[in-house]
Backbone bond lengths (Angstrom), bond angles and torsions (degrees), N, CA, C in turn:
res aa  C-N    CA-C-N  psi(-1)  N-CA   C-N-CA  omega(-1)  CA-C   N-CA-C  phi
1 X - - - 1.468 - - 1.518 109.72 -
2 X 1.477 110.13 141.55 1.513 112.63 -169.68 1.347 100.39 -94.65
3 X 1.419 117.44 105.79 1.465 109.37 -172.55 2.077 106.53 -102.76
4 X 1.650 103.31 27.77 1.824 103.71 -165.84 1.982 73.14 -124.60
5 X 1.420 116.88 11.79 1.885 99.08 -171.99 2.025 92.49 -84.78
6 X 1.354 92.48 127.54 1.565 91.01 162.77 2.024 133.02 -39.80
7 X 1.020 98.22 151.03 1.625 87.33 -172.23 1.661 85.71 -91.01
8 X 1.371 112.42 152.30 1.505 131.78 156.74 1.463 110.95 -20.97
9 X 1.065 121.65 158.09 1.651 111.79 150.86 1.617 111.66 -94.86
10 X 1.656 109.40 163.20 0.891 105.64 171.19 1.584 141.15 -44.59
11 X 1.209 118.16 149.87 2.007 114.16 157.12 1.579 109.63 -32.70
12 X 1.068 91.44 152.21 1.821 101.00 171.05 1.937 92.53 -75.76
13 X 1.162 92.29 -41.20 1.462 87.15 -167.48 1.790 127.25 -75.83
14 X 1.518 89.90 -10.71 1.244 110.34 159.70 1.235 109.80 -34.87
15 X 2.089 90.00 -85.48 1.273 101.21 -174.42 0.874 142.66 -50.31
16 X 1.717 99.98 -19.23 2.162 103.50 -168.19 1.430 94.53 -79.29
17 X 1.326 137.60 -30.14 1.574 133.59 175.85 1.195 123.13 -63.00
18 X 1.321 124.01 -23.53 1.314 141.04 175.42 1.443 110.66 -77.35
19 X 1.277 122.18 -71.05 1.744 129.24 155.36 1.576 112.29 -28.09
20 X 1.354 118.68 -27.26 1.499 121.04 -156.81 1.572 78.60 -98.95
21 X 1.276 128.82 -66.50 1.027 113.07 -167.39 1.363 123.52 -87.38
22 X 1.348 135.82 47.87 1.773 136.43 174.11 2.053 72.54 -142.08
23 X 1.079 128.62 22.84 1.589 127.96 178.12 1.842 94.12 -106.14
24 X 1.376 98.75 -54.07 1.459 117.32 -168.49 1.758 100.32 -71.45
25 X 1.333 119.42 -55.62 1.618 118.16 160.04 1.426 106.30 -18.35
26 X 1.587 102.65 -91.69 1.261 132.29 -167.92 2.073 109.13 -20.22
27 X 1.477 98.51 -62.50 1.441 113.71 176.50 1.618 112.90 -59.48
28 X 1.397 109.43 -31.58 1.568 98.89 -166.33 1.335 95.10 -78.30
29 X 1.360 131.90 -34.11 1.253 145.09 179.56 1.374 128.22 -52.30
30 X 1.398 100.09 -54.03 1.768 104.18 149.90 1.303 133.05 -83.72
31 X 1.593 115.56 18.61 1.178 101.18 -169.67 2.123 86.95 -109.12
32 X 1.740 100.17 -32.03 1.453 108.70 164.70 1.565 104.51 -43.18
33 X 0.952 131.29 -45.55 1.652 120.22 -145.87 1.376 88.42 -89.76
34 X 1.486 123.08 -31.57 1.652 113.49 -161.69 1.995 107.44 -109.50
35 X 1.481 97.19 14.79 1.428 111.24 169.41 1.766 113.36 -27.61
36 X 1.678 107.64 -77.38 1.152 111.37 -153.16 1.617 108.74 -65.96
37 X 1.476 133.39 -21.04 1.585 125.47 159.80 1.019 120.83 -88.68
38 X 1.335 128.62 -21.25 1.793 129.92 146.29 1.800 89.67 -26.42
39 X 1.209 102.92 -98.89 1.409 133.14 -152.57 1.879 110.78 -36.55
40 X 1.503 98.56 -16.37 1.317 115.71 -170.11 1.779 99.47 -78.01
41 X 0.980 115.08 -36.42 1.262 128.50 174.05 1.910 139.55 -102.72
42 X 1.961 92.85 5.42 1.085 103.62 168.62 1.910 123.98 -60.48
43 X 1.553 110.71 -46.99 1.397 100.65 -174.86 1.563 114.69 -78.48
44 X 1.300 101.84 -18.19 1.730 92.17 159.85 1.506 125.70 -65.03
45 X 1.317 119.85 -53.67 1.485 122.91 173.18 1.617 102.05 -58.05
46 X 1.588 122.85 -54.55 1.507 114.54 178.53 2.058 119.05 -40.82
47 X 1.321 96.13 -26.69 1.643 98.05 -164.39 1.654 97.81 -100.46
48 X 1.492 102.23 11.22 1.699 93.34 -179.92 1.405 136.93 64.21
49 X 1.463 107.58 16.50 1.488 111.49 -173.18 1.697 95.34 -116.97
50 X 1.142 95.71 137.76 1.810 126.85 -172.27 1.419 107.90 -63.29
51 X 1.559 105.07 -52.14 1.549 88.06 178.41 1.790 115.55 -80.21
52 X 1.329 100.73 144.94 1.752 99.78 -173.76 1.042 105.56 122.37
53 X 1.596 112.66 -55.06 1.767 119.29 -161.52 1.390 97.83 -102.62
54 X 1.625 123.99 -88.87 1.263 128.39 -142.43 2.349 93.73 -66.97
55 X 1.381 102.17 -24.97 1.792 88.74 -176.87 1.165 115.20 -83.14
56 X 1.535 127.98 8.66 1.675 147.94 -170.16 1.129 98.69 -129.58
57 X 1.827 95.58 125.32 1.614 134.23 -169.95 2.080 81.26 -61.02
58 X 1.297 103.57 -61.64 2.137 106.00 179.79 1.693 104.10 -40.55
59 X 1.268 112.54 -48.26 1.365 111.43 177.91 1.441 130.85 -57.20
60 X 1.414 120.47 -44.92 1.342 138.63 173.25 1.319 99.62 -71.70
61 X 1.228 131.84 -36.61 1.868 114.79 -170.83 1.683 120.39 -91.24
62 X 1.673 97.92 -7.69 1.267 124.55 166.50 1.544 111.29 -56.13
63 X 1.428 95.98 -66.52 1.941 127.23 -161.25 1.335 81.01 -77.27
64 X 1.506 153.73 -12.13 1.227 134.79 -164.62 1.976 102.58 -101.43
65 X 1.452 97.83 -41.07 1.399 87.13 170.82 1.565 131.25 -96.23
66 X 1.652 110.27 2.02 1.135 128.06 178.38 2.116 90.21 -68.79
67 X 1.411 105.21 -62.89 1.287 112.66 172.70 1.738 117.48 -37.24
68 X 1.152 123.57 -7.29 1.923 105.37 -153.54 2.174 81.30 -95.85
69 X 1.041 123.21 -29.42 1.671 89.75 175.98 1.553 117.71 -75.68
70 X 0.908 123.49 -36.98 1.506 121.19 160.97 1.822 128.34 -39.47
71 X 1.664 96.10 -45.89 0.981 112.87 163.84 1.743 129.69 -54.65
72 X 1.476 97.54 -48.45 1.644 113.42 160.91 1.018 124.76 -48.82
73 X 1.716 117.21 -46.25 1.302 117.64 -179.81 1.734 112.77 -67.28
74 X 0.733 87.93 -34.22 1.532 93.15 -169.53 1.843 107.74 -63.81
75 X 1.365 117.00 -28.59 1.168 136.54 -170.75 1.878 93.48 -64.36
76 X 1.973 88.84 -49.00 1.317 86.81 -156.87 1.379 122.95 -60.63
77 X 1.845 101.61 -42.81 1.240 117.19 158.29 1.676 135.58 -25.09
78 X 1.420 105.41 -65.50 1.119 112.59 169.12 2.174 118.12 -51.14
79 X 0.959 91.10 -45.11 1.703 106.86 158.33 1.363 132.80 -34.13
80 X 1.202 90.74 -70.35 1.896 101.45 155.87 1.200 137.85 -57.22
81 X 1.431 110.22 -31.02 1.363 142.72 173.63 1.626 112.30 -58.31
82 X 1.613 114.17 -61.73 1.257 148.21 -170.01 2.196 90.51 -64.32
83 X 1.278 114.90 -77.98 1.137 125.78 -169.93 1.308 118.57 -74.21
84 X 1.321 121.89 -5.26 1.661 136.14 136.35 1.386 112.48 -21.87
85 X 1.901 95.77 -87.38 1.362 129.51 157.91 0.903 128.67 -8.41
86 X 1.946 120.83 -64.43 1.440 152.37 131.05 1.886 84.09 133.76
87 X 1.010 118.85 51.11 1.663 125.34 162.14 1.552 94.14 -83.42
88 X 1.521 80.85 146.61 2.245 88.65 -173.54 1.606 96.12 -83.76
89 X 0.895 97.24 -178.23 1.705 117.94 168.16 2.076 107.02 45.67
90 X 1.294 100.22 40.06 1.578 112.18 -161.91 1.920 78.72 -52.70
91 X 1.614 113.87 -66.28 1.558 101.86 -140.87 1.582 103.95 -60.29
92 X 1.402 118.61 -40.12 1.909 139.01 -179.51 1.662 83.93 -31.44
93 X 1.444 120.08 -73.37 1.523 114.80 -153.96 1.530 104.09 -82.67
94 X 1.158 103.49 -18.15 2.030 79.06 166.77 0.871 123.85 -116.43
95 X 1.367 134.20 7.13 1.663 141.80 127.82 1.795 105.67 -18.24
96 X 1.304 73.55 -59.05 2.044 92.31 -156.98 1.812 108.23 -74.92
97 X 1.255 102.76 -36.30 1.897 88.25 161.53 1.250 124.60 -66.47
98 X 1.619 119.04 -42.52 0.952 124.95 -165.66 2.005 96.26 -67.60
99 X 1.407 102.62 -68.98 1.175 91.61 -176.50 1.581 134.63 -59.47
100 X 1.690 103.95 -0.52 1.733 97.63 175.49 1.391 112.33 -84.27
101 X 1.312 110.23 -2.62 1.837 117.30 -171.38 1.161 93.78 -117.45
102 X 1.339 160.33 -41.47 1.814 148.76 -176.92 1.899 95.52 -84.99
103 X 1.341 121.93 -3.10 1.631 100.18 173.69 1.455 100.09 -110.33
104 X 1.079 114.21 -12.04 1.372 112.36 178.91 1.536 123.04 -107.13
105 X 1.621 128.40 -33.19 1.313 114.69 -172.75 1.659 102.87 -69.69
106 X 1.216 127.84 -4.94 1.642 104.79 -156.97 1.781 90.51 -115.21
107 X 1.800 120.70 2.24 1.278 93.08 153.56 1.568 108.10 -107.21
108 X 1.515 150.93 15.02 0.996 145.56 111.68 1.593 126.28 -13.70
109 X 1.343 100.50 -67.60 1.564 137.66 174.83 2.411 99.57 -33.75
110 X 1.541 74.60 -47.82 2.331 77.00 -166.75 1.941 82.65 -101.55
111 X 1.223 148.77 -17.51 0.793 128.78 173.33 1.536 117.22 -64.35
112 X 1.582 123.49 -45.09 0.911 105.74 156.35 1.833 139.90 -128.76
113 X 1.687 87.50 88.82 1.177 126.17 149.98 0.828 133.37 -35.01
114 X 1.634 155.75 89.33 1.126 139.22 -160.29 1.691 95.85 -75.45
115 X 1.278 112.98 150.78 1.595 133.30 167.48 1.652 130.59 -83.94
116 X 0.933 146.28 148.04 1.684 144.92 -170.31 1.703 120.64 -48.17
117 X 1.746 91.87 -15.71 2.140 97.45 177.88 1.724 81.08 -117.98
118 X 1.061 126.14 39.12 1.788 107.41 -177.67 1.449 106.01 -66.48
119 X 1.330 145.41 116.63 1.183 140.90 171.66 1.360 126.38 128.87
120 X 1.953 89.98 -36.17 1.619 92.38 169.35 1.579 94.89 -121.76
121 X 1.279 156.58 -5.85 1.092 142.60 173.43 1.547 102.67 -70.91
122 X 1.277 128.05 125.98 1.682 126.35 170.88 1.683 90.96 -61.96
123 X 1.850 95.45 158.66 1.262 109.22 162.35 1.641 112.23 -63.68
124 X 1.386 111.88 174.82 1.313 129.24 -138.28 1.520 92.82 -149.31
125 X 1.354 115.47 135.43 1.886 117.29 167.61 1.307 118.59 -148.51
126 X 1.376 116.66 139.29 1.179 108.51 174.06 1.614 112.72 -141.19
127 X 1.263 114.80 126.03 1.480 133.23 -128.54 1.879 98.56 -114.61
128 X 1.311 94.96 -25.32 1.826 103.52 -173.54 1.762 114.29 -70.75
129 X 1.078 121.63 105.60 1.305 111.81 -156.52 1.536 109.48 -89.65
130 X 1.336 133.76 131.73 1.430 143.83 -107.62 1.019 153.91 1.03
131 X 1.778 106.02 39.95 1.368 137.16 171.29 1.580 118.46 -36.70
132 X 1.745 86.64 -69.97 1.595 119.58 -176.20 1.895 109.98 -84.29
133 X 1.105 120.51 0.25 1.325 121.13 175.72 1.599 113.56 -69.78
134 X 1.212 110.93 -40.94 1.594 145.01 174.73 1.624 89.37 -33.88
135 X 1.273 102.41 -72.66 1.863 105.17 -146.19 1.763 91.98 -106.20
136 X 1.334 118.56 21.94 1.920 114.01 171.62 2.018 85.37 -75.87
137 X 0.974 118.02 -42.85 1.709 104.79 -159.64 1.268 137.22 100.09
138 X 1.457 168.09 -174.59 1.554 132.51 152.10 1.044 124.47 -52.67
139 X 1.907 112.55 -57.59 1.432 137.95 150.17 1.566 105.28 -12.11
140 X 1.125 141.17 -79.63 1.209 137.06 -170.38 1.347 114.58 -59.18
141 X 1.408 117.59 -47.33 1.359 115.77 172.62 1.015 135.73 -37.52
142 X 1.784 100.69 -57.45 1.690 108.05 -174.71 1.577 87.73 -85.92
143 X 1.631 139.52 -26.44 1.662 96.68 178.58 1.631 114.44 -53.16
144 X 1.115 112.50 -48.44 1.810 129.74 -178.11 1.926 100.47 -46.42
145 X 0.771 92.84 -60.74 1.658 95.36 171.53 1.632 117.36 -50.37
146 X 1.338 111.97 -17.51 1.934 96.29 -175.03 1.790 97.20 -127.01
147 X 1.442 107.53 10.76 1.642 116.57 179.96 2.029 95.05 -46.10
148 X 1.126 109.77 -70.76 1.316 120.94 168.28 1.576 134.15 -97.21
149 X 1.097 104.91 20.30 1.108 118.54 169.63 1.686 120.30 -57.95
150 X 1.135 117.54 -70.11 1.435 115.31 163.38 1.695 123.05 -32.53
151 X 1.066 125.56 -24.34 1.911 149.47 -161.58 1.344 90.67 -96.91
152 X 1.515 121.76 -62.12 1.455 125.73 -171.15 1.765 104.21 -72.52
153 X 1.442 123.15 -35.72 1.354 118.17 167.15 1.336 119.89 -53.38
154 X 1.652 132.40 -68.24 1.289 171.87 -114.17 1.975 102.85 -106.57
155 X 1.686 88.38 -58.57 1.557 90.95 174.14 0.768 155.81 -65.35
156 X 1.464 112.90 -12.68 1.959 120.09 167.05 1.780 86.54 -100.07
157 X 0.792 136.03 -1.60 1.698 115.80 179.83 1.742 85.31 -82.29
158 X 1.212 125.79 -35.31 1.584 121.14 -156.97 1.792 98.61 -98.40
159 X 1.369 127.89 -31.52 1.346 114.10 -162.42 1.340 92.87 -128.59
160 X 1.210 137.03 148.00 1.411 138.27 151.52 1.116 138.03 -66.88
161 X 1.483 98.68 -44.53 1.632 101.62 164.99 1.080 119.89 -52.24
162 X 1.528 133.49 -29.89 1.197 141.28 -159.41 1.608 99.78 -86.09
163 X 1.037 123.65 -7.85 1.301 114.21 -177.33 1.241 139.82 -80.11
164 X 1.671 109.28 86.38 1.330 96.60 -148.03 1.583 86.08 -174.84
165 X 1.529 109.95 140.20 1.757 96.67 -176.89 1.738 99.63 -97.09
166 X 1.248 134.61 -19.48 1.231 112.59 169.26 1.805 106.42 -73.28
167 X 1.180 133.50 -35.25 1.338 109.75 172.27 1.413 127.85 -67.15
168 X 1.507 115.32 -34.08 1.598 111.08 170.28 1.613 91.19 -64.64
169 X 0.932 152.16 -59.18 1.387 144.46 178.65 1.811 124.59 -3.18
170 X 1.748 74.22 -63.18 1.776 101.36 166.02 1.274 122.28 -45.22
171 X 1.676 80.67 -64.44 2.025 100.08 -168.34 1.514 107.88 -47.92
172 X 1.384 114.79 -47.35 1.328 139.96 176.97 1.823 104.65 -33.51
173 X 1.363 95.65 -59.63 1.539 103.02 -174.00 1.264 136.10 -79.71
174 X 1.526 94.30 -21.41 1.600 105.33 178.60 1.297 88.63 -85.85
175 X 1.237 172.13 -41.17 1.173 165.19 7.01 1.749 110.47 151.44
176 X 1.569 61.74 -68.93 1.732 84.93 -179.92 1.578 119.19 -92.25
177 X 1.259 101.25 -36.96 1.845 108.83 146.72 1.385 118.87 -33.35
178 X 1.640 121.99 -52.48 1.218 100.43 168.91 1.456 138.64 -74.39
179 X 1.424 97.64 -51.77 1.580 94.78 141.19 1.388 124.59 -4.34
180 X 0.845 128.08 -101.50 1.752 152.51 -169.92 1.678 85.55 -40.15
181 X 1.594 118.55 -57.27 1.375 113.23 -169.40 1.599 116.65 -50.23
182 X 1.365 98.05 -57.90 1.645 115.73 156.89 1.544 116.11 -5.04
183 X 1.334 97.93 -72.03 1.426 116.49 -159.23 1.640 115.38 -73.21
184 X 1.247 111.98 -52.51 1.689 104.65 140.68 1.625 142.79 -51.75
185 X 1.001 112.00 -28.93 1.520 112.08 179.30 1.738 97.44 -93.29
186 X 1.004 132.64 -4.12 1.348 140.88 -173.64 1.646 107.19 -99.44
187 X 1.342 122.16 -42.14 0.945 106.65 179.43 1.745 121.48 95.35
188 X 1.443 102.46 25.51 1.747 117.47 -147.56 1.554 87.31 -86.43
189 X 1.190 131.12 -5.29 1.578 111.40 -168.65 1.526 105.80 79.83
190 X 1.251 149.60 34.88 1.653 164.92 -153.53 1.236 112.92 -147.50
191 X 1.613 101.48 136.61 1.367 116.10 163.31 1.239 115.56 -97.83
192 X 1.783 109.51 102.69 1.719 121.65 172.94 1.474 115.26 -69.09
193 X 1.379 130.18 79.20 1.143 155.03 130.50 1.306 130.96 -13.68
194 X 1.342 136.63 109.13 1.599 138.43 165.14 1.784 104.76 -81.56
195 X 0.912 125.86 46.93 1.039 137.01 -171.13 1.619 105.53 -147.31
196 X 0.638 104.05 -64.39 1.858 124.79 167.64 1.940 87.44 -38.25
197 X 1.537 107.10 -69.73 1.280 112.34 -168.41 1.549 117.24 -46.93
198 X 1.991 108.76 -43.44 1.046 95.30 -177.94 1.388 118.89 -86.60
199 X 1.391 151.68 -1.75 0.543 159.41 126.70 1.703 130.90 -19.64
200 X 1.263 120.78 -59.30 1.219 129.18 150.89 1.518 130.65 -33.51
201 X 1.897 94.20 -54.99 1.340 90.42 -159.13 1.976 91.92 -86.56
202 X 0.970 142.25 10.77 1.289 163.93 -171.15 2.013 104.19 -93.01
203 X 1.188 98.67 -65.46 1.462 121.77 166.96 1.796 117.79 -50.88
204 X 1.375 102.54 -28.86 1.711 118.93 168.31 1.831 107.87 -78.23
205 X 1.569 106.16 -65.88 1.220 102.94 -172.79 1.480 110.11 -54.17
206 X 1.577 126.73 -38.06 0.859 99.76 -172.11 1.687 126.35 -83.00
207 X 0.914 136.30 -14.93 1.602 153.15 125.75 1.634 120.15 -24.45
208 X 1.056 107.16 -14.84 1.337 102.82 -158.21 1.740 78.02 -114.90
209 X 1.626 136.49 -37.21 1.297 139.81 -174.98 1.718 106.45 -83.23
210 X 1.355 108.35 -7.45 1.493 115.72 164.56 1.514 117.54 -64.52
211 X 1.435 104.26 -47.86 1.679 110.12 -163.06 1.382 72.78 -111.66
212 X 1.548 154.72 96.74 1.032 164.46 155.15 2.168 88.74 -95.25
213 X 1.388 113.23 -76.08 1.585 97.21 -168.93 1.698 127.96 -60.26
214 X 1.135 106.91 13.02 0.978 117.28 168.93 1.723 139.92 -146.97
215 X 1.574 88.86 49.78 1.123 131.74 162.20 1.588 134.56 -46.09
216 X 0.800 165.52 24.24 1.446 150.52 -161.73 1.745 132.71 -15.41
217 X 1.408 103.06 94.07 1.442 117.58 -161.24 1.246 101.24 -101.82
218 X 1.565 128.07 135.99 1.522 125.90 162.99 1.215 136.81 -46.27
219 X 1.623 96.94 -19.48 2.011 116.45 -179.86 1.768 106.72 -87.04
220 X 1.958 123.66 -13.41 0.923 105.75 170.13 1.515 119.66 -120.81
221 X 1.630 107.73 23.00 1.354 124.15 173.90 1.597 114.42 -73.91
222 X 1.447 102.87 101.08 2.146 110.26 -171.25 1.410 93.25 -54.96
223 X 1.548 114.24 140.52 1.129 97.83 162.95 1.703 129.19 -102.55
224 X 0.790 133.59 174.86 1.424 129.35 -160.73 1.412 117.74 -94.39
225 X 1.547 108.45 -11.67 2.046 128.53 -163.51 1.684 79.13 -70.66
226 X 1.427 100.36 -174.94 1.540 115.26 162.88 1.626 87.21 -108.12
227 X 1.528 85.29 154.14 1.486 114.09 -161.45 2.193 86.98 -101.58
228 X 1.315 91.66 140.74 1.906 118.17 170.53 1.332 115.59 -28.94
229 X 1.168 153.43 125.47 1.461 147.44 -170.52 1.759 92.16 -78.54
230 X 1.151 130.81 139.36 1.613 113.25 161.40 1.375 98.58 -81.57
231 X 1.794 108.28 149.76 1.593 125.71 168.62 1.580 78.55 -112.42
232 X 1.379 80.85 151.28 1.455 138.17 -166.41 1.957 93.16 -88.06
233 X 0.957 139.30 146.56 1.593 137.91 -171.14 1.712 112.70 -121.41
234 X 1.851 98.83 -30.92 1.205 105.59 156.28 1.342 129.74 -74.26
């Protein structure tokens, strides 16, 4: 008996349970540490009234993880739906819609926030590129870093074209370009920042080079035609 032969690798499904669950860790973990301002804003969001919850950064991250089983289901749904059908990779692509729109609209959602002069303060810009990086803080950093983060994860599992870290790069920036545009022509009380931008779209690539093996490439899309009979030459 060859006891030096490599063992197999794991199930796919192994792994996806394993990922799923250091995912589920991960969340309970930050949601422990950020308990006591969560919680500050639970009976407002519980009683359904807007002000308190949805205009509070505590409020939105509340309603964001109160949202993730709903969110699941819906994943799952679409899942069943897909592999009904008999399209491959049903859970990969509806993992990845679902999650490029529930990780991303609700930091959109506090980005633009209107501010205490929103309406009468003119927009605001700042054009010097790592001016404002200086005084964001860590806190600011890594929020700016996961603005699109989920989009840069999510999007080559869902699009092919997208697969690619200089194009999530892009996506990242135009992204957040509008954003930023937003926030000046709006009148939010905000400083529209190229810094903010790079940052973001930085915060994509690198998310997006995380889930790099599980990507969606055109060379491993089955196709659905019937495949050529081989003839025989002899």
């Amino acid at each position: 008996m060859n006891h030096d032969a490599s063992l197999p690798p794991p199930p796919r499904r192994t792994r996806g349970i394993l990922l799923l669950g250091l995912a589920v860790l991960g969340l309970a973990g930050a949601a422990f540490v950020l308990r006591k301002p969560l919680m500050m804003s639970a009976p407002t969001c519980m009683a359904g009234r807007w002000h308190g919850c949805y205009d509070t950064f505590n409020g939105v991250v509340l309603m964001t993880l109160v949202t993730l089983p709903p969110a699941g289901l819906v994943a799952w749904v679409l899942a069943r739906r897909r592999r009904a059908a008999g399209v491959a990779s049903a859970w990969r692509l509806s993992l990845a819609e679902v999650g490029m729109v529930h990780g991303t609209v609700p930091w959109v959602w506090m980005i633009l926030m209107p501010g205490a002069g929103a309406g009468v303060v003119p927009g605001r810009v700042s054009l010097v590129p790592l001016r404002d990086l200086v005084t964001m803080g860590p806190l600011g950093i890594v929020g700016n870093l996961l603005v699109f983060a989920s989009l840069g994860f999510f999007a080559p599992m869902r699009f092919a074209a997208l697969a690619s870290v200089p194009r999530i790069l892009a996506l990242g920036a135009g992204c957040s370009a509008l954003v930023e545009s937003a926030q000046y022509v709006l009148w939010l009380d905000r400083v529209s920042s190229v810094d903010d931008v790079l940052v973001n779209a930085a915060g994509a690539a690198l998310a997006a080079a995380a889930s790099r093996r599980w990507w969606r490439t055109a060379g491993r899309t089955p196709s659905n035609g019937p495949r050529p009979a081989l003839v025989s030459s002899g």
